[in-house]
N, C-alpha and C positions, 0 to 999 in steps of 0.2 A: 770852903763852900761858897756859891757863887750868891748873890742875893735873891733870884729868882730862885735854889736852889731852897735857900734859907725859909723864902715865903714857903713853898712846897710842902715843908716839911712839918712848918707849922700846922700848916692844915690839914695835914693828912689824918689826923687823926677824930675830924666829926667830918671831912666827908667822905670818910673812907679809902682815903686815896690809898693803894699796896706803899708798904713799907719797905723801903730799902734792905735788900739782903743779899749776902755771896751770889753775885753770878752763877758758879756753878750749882747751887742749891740752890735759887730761881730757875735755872734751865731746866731742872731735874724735873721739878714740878711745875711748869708752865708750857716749857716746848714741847707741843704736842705732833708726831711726826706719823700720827696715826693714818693718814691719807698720801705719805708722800710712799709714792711706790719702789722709789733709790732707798727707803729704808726698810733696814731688817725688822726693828720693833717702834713700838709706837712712843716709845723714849728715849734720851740718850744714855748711852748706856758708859758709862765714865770707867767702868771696868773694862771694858772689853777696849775704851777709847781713853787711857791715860795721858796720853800724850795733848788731848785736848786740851786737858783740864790746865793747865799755865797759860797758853797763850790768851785761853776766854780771860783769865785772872787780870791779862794786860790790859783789859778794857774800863780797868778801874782808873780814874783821873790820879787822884794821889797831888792833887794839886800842883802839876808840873807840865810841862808842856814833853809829851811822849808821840816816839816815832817809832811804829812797830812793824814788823814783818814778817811773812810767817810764808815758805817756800815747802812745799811737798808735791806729791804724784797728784793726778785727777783721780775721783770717789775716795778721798781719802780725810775730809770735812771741813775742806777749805771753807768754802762758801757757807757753810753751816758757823762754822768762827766768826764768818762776817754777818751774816745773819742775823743770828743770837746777839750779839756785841751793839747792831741797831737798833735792835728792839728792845732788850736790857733799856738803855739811854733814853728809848721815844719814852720807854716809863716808868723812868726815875730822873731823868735830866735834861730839864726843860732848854732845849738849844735847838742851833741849825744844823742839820748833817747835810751832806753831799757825798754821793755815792757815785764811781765813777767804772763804768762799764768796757769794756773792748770796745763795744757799738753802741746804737741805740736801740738797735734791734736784740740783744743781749739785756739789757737793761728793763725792756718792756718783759724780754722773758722770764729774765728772774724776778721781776715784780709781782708778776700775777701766780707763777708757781712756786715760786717759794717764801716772798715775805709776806701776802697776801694771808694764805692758808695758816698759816702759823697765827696772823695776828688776830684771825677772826674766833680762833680757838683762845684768847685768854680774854675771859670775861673785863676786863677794866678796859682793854680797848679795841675790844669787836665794835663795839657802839662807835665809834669813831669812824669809820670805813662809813656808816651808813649816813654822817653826817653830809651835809649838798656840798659841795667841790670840795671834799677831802681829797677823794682822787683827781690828779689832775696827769695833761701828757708831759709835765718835765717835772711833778712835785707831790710827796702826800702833806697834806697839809692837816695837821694833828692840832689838838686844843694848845698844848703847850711844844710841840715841836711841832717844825717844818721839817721832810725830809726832799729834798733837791736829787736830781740825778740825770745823767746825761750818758753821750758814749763817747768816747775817746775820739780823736782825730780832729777836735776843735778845740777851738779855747776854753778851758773853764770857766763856768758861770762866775762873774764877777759879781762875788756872794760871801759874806762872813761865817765860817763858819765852827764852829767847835769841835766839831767830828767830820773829819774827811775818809772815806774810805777807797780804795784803789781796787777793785778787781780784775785777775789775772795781769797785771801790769807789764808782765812780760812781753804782754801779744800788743801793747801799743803803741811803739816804733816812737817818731815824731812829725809830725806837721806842718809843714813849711817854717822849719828850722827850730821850732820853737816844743819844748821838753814838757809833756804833759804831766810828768811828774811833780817839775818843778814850776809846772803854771799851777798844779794842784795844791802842792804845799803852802801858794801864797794866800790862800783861802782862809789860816789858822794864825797869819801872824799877828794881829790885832787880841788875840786871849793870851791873858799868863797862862792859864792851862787848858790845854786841847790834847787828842788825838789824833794822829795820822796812820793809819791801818791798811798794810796794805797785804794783799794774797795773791798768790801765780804759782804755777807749776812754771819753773824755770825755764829757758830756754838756751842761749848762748850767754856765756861768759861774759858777753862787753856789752849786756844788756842793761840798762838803768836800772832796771828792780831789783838784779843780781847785784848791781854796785850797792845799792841801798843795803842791799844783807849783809855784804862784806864789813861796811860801816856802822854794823851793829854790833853784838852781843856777842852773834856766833853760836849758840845755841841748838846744838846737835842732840836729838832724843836717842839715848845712849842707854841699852842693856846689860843688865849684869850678868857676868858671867857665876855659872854654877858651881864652877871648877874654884878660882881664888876669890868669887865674894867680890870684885872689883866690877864698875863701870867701865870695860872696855871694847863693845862692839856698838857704833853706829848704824842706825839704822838704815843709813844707805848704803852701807860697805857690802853689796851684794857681792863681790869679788872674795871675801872671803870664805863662801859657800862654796863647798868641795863637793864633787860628787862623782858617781860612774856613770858611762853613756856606752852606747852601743847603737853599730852601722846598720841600717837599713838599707842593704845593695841593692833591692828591686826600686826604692823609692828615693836611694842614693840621699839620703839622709840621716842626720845624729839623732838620738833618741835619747833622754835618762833613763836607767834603770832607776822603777821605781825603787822608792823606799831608802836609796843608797846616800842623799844626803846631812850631810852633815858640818854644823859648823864652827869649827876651832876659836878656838879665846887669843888672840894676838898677843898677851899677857903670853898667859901658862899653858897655853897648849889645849887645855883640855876641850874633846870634841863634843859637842852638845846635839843632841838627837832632837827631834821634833815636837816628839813629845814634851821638851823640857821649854819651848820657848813662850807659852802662859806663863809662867813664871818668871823669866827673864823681861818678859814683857810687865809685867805687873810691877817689877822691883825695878824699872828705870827708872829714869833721869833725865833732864836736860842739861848737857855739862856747857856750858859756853865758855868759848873761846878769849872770850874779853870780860869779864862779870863786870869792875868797874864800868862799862855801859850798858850793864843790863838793865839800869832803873831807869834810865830816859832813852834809849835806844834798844829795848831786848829784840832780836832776829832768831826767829825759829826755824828749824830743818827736821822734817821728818819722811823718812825711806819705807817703801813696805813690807821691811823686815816687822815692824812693828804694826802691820794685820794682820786681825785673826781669822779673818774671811776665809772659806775655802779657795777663792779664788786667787789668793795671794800662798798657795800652800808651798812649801819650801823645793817640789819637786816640780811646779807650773813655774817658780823664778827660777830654777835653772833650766827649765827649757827654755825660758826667754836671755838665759846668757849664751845659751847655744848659737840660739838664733840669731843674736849679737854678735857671732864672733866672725872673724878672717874673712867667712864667705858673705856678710851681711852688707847691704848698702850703707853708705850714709844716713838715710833716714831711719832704716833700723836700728840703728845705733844710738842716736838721738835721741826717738822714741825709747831707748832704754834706758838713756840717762834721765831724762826728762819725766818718765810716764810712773819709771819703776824706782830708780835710788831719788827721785825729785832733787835731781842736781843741775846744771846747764850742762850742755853739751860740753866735753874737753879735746878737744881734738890734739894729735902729737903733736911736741913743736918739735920744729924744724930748725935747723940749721944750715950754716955754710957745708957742713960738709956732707949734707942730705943732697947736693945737688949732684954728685955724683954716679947717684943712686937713681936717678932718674931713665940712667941706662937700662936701668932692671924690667921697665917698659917696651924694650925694643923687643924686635921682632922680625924675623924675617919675613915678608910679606908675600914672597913669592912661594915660599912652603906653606900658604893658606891654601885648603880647597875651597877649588869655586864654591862647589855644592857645600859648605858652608856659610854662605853670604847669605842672609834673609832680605837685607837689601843696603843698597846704595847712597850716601845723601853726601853735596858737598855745602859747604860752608865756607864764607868769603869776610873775611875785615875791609877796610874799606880804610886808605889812605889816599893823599891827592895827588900820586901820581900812578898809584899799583895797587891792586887787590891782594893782600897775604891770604892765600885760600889750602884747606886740605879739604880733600876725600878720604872718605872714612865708611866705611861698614860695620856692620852689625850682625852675628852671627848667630851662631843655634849655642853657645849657651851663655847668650845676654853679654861678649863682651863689646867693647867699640875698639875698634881698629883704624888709627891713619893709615891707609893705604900712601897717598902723596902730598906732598906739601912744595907749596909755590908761590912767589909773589907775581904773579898775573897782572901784566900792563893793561890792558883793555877788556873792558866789558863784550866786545863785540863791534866788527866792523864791516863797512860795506865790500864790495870786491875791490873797487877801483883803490882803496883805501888799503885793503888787505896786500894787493898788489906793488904797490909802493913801500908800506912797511917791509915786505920781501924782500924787495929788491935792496931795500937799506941792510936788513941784516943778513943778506948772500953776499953784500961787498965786505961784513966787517967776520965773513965764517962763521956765521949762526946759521941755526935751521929754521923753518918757517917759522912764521907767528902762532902761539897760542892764545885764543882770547877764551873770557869764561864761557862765552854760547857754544866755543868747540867743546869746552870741557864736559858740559851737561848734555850735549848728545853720542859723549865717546861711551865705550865700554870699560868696567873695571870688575873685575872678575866676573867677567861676563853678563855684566848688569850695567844700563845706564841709572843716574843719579836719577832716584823718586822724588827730593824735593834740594833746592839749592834756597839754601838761608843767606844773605848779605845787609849787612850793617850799612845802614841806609844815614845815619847821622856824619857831620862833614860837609865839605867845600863843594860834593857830588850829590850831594839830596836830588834834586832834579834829574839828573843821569841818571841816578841807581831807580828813584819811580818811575820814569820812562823806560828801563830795563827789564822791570817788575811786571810793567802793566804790560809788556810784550812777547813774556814769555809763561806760559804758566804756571811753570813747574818754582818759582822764582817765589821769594817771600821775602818781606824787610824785617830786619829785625831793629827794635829804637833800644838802648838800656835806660832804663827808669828808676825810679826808688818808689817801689812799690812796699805800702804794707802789709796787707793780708793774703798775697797770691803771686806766686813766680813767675805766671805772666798774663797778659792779657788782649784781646783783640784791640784796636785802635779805633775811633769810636768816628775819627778824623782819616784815616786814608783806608780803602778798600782789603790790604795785601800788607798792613804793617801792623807789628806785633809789637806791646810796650812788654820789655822783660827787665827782671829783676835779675841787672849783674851783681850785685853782689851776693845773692842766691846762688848761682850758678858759680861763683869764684869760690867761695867755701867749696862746693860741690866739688870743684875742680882741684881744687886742695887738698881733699881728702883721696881721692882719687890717684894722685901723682904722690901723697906723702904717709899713707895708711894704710891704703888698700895693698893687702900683700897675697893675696890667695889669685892665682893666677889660673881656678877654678873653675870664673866666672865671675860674670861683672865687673871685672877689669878694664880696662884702658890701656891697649898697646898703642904702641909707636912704631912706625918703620925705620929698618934702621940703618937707614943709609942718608937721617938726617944731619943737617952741615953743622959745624959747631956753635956759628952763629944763629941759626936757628934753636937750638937746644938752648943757648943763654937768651934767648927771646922767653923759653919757657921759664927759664929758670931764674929771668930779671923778677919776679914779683915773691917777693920777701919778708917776714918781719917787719914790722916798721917800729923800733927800737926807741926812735925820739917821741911816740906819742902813747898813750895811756892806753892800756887793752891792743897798744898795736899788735900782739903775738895773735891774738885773733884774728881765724882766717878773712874774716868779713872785712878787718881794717891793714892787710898787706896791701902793701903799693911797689912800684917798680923802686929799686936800689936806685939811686941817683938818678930819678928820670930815666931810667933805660931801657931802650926799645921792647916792648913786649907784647908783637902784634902775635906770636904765635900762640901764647897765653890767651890771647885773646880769642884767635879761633879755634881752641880745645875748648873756652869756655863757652862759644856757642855753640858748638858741637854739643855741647848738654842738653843743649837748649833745641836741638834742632831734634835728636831722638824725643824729646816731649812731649815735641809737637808732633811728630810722625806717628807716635803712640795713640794721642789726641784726637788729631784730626786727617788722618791717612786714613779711607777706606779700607780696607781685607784684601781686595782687589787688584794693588797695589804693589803687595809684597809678595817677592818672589816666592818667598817660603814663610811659613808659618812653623817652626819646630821649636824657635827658646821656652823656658817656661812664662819667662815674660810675654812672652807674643800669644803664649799660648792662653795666658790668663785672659791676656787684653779679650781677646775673642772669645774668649771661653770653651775651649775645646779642650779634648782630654787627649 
């Protein structure tokens, strides 16, 4: 006990100061949730929310310096952990916290609606809020604690503190090179014993916060089965869930028959009906993975197997594994790793001998009907002496198609210019010149190109924005390292867009190495591309020598090798986004996908 801790405690007793007790048995009777409308009752309710009850427990010092984390789906009481855990502290342990937000604009919002309300409701320190600059815009400032707080994407307050907390840490990326994680931890190294607390619903595998969990405890809230009496169903293991489904052919979709899930013990078989999981819930656990560092690193996981919400009912998660499957995008997938089992996203890995497999994209292009094209876009790389460009369409049901692929020597020429180049390639037996301005006014299944996107960064910046600005159909695209958005208008030139490649390279990933349902939402290829071109796609790999390389976000080309075609399949992602975004109705030939159909809202 600290010696501020020691005075405290002294005195608590003529002037009343609350007595130190169990976290959870203070929550029960102080957090009052009677005004927060995300809540069911006007308490917490430790029965129905077991899996709480350990991680609040970690917010006891224990006299050691503890790094805790705690990964699940959103409305599931993340923030409620971190909450509780600060306010516990603002009164009973007189220190500094610093609480660290996505934003700042995040941080204002959970200020006032959730730790606000809460604390005005416990008699010992409502009175405090009404003291003159308790509230402040980067601090509350308490009789015996400070609480600090900011939003992510700068440097942390360079602040001592005892209790650091991290919210959704997942969504913080980094900031001109520098790890807000690990600019956050340096806030606690001055105490023998502090906290670091940190909460997210997950995101990608080779994210910091996911690393932080790996390097804990491991601690998986873990159901008992009914059948052998044993802990062996996690509560993210939504994939164990069995069930029946059935086609809707007017609405050409999968359905669950209600009632029909059920879920088996990986042990002993035995199938467990729905009825039975209050109880399986009630009787878990947290098994971790590592126990030796559960007492200075415990990392929690908790999946929605283990609510009892109606909204999480076992036949609403299997229509979300439906939803998830073969015919699902990328984002839907994610969103089910992320939202529902609160795990990071896993994407297949890949190998050498997946490259072969890439064939499975081709397509004959000429057995497309026109009257399937919705419309047209091409898309251009940008090297210093050739454009690597394809045309690609988009059909009626949502997939993308390369139509051609080409390395295009000029942007566009005058006659006098065009005539000469002629006459150079009719002496060595070549046919005319193609330059990109013929491209974008030719026809391609009987549609010229709606919008041509070209990668405006390189030796040709000035060319490609004089190309831009003279054509209108024409738009640059810059790659950035954005953190909260896939891309964005440029704030500095009229017609350039900053996008997030490596957004779009996962995208692109999943797309050439997962996506299997040729359904819809797929990615063809024509298939009369040259071999070299295919190993342009297929240069970007694994990257084996670096840490998290298996993730798609940190593949890089095999040896430096060429991978312009990679490059414009990946803006081709990017170039449907924006069509989606900012292309009038007007525009497109047709309106039939159900994506096109959404965007406009028609039935």
């Amino acid at each position: 006990m600290s010696a501020a801790e020691k005075i405290y405690a002294g005195m608590s007793g003529f002037l009343h100061l609350p007595v130190r007790e169990d976290i959870v048995d203070w929550a029960s009777k102080n957090i009052d949730l009677s005004g927060d409308i995300s809540s069911q009752g006007s308490r917490i309710d430790f029965a129905r929310s077991p899996f709480l009850i350990e991680p609040l427990r970690a917010w006891n010092f224990d006299g050691i310096k503890k790094e805790v984390v705690v990964a699940a789906p959103e409305q599931m009481g993340k923030t409620l952990l971190e909450v509780v855990g600060v306010i516990y502290n603002i009164t009973f342990t007189p220190c500094q916290i610093m609480v660290v937000y996505p934003s700042d604009e995040a941080a204002k919002e959970i200020n006032i609606t959730r730790y606000e309300p809460l604390i005005r409701k416990i008699p010992f320190l409502a009175p405090e809020l009404e003291r003159p600059y308790c509230a402040r815009q980067d601090r509350y400032r308490f009789s015996s604690t400070t609480m600090f707080f900011q939003g992510a994407g700068k440097k942390i307050m360079s602040k001592a503190c005892k209790i650091v907390v991290n919210d959704e840490a997942a969504a913080w990326g980094k900031i001109s090179g520098i790890s807000n994680i690990e600019d956050s931890k340096k806030r606690t190294r001055s105490f023998d014993e502090s906290i670091y607390y940190s909460v997210s619903t997950p995101s990608m595998e080779s994210d910091e916060f996911w690393q932080c969990f790996l390097a804990g405890s491991q601690a998986y809230w873990t159901l008992r089965c009914q059948g052998c009496g044993k802990l062996t169903i996690r509560s993210c293991d939504l994939h164990l869930l069995q069930f029946e489904s059935a086609h809707d052919e007017e609405a050409d979709l999968w359905h669950i028959v209600p009632g029909s899930c059920r879920l088996p013990c990986p042990k002993c078989g035995y199938e467990h009906v729905e009825a039975e999981k209050y109880k399986m819930i009630a009787e878990a656990e947290y098994v971790p993975k590592f126990p030796e560092r559960h007492e200075r690193t415990p990392s929690f996981q908790f999946g929605v197997l283990t609510n009892q919400t109606p909204a999480f009912a076992w036949d609403i998660i299997a229509q979300k594994i439906l939803e998830s499957g073969r015919r699902a995008d990328l984002m839907q997938q994610k969103t089910f790793d992320n939202s529902w089992r609160g795990l990071p996203y896993r994407p297949r890995k890949v190998g050498r001998d997946d490259i072969e497999n890439i064939k499975e994209h081709f397509i004959d292009t000429a057995q497309i009907d026109d009257e399937d094209i919705q419309f047209v876009f091409m898309v251009s790389d940008t090297q210093d002496t050739f454009s690597p460009t394809g045309v690609f369409g988009y059909d009626v049901n949502d997939n993308i198609v390369l139509l051609e692929y080409h390395n295009v020597e000029h942007l566009s020429l005058l006659e006098d210019e065009r005539r000469r180049v002629n006459d150079l390639r009719k002496s060595d037996g070549l046919g005319p010149i193609v330059t990109l301005e013929d491209m974008l006014e030719r026809k391609y299944k009987g549609l010229t190109p709606m919008v041509h996107i070209i990668d405006c960064r390189g030796h040709r910046t000035q060319e490609i924005k004089q190309y831009s600005r003279t054509h209108r159909k024409v738009f640059m695209y810059a790659g950035a390292a954005l953190r909260n958005e896939e891309w964005k208008k440029s704030q500095n030139e009229k017609k350039m867009f900053l996008v997030s490649a490596k957004y779009y390279q996962v995208l692109l990933i999943w797309y050439l190495y997962s996506q299997k349902s040729k359904e819809g939402n797929y990615f063809f290829l024509t298939n009369d591309l040259s071999d070299a071109t295919m190993g342009e796609i297929t240069a970007v790999q694994p990257d084996k020598t670096k840490r998290n390389g298996h993730s798609p976000e940190n593949w890089e080309p095999l040896n430096d090798a060429v991978h312009d075609a990679f490059d414009v399949l990946k803006m081709a992602l990017f170039a449907v986004d924006f069509a989606f975004k900012l292309v009038g109705r007007e525009h497109f030939a047709r309106i039939i996908s159900p994506k096109l159909k959404q965007r406009f809202r028609m039935t």
